[in-house]
C-alpha positions as CSV (number, residue, x, y, z in Angstrom):
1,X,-23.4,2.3,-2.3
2,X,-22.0,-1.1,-1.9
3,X,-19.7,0.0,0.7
4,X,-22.0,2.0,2.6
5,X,-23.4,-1.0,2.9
6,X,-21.1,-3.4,4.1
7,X,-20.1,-0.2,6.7
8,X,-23.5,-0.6,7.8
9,X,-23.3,-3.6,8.5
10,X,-20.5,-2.9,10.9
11,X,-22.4,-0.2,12.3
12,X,-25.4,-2.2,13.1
13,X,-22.9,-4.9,15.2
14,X,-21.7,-2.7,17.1
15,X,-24.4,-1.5,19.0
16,X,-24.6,-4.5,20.4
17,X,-22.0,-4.4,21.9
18,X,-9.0,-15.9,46.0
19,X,-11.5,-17.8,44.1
20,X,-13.1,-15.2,41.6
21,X,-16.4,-13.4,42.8
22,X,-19.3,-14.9,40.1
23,X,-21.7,-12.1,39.3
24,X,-25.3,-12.4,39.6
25,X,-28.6,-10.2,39.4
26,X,-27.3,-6.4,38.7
27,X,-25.4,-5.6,42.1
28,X,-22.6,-6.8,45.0
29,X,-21.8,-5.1,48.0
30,X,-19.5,-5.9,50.6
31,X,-19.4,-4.4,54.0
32,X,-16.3,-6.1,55.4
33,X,-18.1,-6.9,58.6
34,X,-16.8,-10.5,58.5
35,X,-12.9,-10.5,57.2
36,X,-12.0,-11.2,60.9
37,X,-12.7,-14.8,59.6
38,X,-10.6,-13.7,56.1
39,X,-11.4,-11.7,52.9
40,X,-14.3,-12.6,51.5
41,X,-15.1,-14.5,48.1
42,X,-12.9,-12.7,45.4
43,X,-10.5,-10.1,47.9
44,X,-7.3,-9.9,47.7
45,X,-4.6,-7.5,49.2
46,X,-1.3,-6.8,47.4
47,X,1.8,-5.1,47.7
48,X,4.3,-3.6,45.0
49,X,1.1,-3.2,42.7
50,X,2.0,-1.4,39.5
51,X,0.6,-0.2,36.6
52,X,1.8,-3.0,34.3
53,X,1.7,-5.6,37.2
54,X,-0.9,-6.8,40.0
55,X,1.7,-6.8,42.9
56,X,2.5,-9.9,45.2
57,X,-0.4,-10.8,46.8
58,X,-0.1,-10.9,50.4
59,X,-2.1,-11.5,53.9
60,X,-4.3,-9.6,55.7
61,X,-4.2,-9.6,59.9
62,X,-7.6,-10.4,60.8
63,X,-7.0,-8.9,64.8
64,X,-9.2,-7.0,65.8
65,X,-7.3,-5.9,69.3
66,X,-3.8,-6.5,68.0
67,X,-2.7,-3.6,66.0
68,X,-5.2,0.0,66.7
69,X,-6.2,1.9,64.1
70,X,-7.8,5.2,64.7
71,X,-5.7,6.9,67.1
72,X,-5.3,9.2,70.2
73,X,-1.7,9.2,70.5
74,X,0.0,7.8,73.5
75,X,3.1,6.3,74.1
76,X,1.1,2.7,75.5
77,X,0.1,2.0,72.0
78,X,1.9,4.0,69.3
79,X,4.0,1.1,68.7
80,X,1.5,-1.0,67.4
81,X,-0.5,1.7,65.2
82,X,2.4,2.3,63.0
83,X,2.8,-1.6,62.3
84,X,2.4,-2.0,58.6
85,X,0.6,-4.0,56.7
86,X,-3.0,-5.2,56.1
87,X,-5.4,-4.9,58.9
88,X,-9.0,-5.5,60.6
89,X,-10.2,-1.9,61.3
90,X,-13.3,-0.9,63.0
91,X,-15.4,1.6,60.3
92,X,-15.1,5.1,60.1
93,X,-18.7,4.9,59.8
94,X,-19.0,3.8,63.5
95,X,-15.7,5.1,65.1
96,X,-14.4,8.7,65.6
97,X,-10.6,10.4,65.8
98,X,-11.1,10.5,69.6
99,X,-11.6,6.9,70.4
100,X,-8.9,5.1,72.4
101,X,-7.8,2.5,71.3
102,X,-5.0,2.3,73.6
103,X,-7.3,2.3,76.6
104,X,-9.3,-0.8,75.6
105,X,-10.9,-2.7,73.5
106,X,-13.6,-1.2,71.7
107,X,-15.9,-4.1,70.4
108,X,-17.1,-2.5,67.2
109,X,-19.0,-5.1,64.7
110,X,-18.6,-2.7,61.7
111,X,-15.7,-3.3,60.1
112,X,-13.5,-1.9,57.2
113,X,-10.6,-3.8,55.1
114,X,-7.6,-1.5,55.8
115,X,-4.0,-1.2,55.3
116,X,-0.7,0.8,57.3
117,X,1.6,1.9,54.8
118,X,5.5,1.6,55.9
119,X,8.8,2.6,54.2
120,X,8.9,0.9,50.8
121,X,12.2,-0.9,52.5
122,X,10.0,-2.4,55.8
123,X,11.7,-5.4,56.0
124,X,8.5,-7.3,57.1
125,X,5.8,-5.3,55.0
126,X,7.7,-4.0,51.6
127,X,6.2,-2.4,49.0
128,X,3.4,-0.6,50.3
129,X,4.1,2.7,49.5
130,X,3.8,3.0,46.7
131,X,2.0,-0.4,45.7
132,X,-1.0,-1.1,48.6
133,X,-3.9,-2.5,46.3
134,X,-7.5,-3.8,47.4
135,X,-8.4,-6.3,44.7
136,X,-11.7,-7.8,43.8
137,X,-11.5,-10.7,40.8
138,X,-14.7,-11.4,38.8
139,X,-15.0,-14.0,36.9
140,X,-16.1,-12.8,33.6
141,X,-18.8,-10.3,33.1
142,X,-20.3,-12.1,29.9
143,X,-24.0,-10.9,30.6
144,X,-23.3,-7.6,32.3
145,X,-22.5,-4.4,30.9
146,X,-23.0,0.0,32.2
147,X,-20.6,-0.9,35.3
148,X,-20.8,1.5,38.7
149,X,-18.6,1.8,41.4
150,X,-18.8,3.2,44.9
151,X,-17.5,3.0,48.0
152,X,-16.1,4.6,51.7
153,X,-12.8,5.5,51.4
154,X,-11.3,6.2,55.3
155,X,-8.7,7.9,56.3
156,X,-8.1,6.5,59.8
157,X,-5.0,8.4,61.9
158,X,-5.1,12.2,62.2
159,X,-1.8,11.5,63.7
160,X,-0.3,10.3,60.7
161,X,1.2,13.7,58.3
162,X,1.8,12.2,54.9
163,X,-0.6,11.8,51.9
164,X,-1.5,9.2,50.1
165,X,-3.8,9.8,46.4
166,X,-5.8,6.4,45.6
167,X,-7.3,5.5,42.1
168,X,-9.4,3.0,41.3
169,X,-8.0,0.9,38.0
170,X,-8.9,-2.3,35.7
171,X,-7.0,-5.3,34.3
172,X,-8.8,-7.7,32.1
173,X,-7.2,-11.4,31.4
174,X,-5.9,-14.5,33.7
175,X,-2.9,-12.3,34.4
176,X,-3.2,-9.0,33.1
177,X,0.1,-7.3,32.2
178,X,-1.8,-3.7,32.1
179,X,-4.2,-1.9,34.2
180,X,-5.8,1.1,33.1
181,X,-7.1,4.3,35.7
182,X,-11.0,4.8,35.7
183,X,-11.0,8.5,34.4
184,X,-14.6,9.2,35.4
185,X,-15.2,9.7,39.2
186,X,-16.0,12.0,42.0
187,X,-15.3,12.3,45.8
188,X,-12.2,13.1,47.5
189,X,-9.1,10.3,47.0
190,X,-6.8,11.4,49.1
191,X,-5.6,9.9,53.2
192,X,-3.4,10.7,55.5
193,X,-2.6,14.5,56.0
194,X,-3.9,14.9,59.8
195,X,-7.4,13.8,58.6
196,X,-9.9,11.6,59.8
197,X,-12.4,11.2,57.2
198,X,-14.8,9.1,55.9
199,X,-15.9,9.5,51.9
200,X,-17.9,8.4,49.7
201,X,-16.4,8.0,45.9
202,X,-17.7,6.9,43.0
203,X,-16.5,5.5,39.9
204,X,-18.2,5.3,36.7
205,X,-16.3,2.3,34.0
206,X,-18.6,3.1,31.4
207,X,-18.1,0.2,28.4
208,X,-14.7,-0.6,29.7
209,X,-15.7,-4.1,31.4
210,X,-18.6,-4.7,29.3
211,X,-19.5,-8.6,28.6
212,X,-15.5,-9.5,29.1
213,X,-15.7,-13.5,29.1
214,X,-12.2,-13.0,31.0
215,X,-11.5,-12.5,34.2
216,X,-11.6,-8.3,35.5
217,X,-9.4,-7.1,38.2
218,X,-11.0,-4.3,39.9
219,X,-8.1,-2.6,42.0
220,X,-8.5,0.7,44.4
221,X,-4.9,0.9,44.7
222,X,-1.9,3.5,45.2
223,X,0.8,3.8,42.8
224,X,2.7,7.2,43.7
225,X,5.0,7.1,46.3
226,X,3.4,9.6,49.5
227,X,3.9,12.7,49.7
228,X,5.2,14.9,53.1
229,X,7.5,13.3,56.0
230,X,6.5,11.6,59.1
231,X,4.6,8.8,59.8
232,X,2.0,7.2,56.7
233,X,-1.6,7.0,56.8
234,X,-3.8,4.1,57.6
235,X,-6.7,3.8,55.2
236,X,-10.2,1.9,55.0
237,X,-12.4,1.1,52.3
238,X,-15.7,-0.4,53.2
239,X,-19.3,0.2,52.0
240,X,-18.2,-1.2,48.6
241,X,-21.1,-1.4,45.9
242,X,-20.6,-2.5,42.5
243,X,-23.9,-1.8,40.3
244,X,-24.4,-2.9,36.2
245,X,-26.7,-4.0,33.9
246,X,-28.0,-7.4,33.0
247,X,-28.1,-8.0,29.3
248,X,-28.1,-11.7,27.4
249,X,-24.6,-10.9,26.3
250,X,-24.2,-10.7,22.6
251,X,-27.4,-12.5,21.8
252,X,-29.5,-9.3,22.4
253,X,-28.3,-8.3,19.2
254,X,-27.5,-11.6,17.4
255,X,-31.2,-11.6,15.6
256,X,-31.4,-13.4,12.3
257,X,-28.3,-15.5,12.8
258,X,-28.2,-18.5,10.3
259,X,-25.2,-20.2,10.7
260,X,-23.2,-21.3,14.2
261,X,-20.5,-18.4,14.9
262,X,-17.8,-18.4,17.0
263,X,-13.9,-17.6,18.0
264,X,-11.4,-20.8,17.9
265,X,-9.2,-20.5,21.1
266,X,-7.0,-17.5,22.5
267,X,-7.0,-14.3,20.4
268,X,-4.3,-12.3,20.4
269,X,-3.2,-8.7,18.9
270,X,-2.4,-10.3,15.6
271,X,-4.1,-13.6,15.4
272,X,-7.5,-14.2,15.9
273,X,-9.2,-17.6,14.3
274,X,-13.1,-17.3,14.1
275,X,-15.3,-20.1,12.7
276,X,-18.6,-20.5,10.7
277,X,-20.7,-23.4,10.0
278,X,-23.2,-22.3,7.2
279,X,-26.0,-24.2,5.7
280,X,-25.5,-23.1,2.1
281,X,-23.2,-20.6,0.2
282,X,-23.5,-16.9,0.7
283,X,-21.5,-13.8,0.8
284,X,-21.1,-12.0,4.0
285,X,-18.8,-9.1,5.2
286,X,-16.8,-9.9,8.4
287,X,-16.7,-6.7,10.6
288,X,-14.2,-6.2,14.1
289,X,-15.9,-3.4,16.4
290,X,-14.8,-2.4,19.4
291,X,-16.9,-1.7,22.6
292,X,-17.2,2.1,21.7
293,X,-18.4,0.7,17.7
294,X,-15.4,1.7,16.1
295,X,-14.6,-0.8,13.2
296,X,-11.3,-2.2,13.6
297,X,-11.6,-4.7,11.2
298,X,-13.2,-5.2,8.1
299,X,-13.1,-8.1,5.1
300,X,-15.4,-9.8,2.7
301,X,-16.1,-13.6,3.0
302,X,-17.5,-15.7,0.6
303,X,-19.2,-18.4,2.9
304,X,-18.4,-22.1,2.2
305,X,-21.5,-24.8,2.9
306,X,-20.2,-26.6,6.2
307,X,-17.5,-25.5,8.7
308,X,-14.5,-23.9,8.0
309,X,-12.2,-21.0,9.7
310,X,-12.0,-17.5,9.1
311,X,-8.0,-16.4,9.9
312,X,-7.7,-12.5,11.1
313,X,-3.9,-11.7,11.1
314,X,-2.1,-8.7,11.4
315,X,-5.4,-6.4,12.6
316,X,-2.6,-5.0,15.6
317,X,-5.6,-4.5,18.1
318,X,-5.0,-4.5,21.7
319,X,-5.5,-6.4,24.3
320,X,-9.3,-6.1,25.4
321,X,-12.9,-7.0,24.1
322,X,-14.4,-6.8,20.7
323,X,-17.3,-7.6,18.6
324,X,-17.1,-10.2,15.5
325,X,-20.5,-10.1,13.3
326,X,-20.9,-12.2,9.8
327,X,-23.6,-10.2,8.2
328,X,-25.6,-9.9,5.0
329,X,-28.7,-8.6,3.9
330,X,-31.1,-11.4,5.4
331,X,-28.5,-12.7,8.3
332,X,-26.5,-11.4,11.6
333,X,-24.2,-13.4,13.3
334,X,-22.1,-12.3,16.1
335,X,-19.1,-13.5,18.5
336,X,-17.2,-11.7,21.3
337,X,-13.9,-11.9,20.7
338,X,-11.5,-11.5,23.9
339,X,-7.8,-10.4,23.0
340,X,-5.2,-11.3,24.8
């Protein structure tokens, strides 16, 4: 009986459960309208993204006239449509295949972020195929959790043959060294192939950037090389809406707490120092859940009157969030724990 209780315990935790973007209220979108004056507040482009490493970030051409996007081939502008790199583009959502470019300008205000893959050797744009990522950088997401994702995805040459598939991925930490693929989402993520097209996708992260007190990397990025011969796609995003709930981090479930609770610097896989300062001398069982409520970590503590450190070594969890809660039968008290 005794240790279905202290399981409970556990249980009962875990349902709680360029410059970086700050989040605020329960939504962000971005239309791109305005990135002829730059990216806006937490964009980034890269090249030679990977699944283990960001990329090098690089620039994005803010022209509008110099390099075409959408294209009725000719020979008075090809030259500059097949220029690599990152670019201004007018929107699929306001431009068609059959607009000139080469004829004149076409002053269209709505505007997509866009990039021209090249040969992976392009001695002036390298590493965009495979590697071209769109990258937004939040700051934390300490009091937001249920994450959605959607956005235009444009494919913006008919001319151009090959195909390119886009994911959408995460990396969580100052500098993550791992991004993981968002498994759940709909819409077509494929450019390139003779199209032009302009679709919607959606991506749904479920508990995966839940109240991360890190910084997330949200990437729409392609890391297989393209498929086919002949010239590469150019591809748009715009339209971009990120949707989540608002919740008072882990103090929605930290009822009944007596004691200050926290975690003691940088946790890692194998070393994770939490601290207590308690008012008199109790017994309480420690519990580690993950985001999902698995218990990954589970040990008795006999509270000491004043503060002192609790050492967690050797729990081998990786790198991401988790829950900490110091509970007995008349107290709850919880931390997030961030593992680096």
């Amino acid at each position: 009986m005794k240790k279905f209780y202290l399981l409970f315990l556990c249980g009962v935790s875990a349902l709680a459960a360029n410059a970086q973007l700050t989040l605020s209220g329960t939504s962000y979108t971005q239309n791109f309208d305005g990135i002829g004056s730059g990216l806006p507040t937490g964009w980034s482009v890269y090249s030679g993204a990977g699944a283990n490493y960001i990329g090098n970030i690089t620039s994005l051409n803010t022209s509008t006239t110099m390099y075409p996007s959408v294209l009725r081939p000719d020979t008075s502008c090809i030259a500059g449509v097949v220029v690599g790199g990152f670019k201004n583009y007018p929107s699929a959502n306001v431009s068609s295949a059959g607009d000139d470019y080469c004829a004149g300008l076409l002053n269209y205000t709505n505007r997509a972020l866009g990039v021209r893959q090249v040969s992976p050797t392009n001695a002036s744009h390298p590493n965009l195929d495979s590697g071209a990522a769109f990258v937004l950088q939040l700051a934390n997401t300490t009091d937001a959790k249920n994450f959605n994702l959607s956005f235009k995805l444009q494919s913006m040459d008919s001319s151009s043959s090959r195909t390119v598939t886009w994911l959408v991925d995460y990396g969580i930490g100052s500098t993550p060294s791992t991004f993981i693929p968002a498994t759940t989402t709909t819409g077509t993520w494929t450019t390139g192939g003779h199209t032009f097209s302009n679709n919607t996708v959606t991506v749904d992260f479920g508990t995966a950037l839940d109240h991360s007190t890190s910084p997330v990397y949200i990437r729409i990025v392609t890391l297989v090389y393209s498929s086919g011969s002949g010239n590469r796609p150019s591809t748009g995003i715009d339209d971009y809406a990120l949707t989540w709930t608002s919740t008072v981090g882990v103090n929605e479930v930290a009822n009944n707490s007596t004691m200050d609770f926290t975690t003691l610097g940088e946790a890692s896989s194998n070393a994770i120092t939490l601290a207590y300062n308690a008012h008199s001398e109790e017994t309480f069982q420690l519990c580690i859940t993950d985001l999902s409520g698995r218990v990954v970590y589970s040990t008795g503590v006999d509270a000491q009157t004043g503060t002192h450190a609790i050492n967690v070594n050797g729990a081998n969890l990786a790198p991401g969030m988790y829950i900490a809660t110091l509970a007995n039968a008349t107290s709850k008290n919880v931390t997030k724990v961030m593992v680096h």
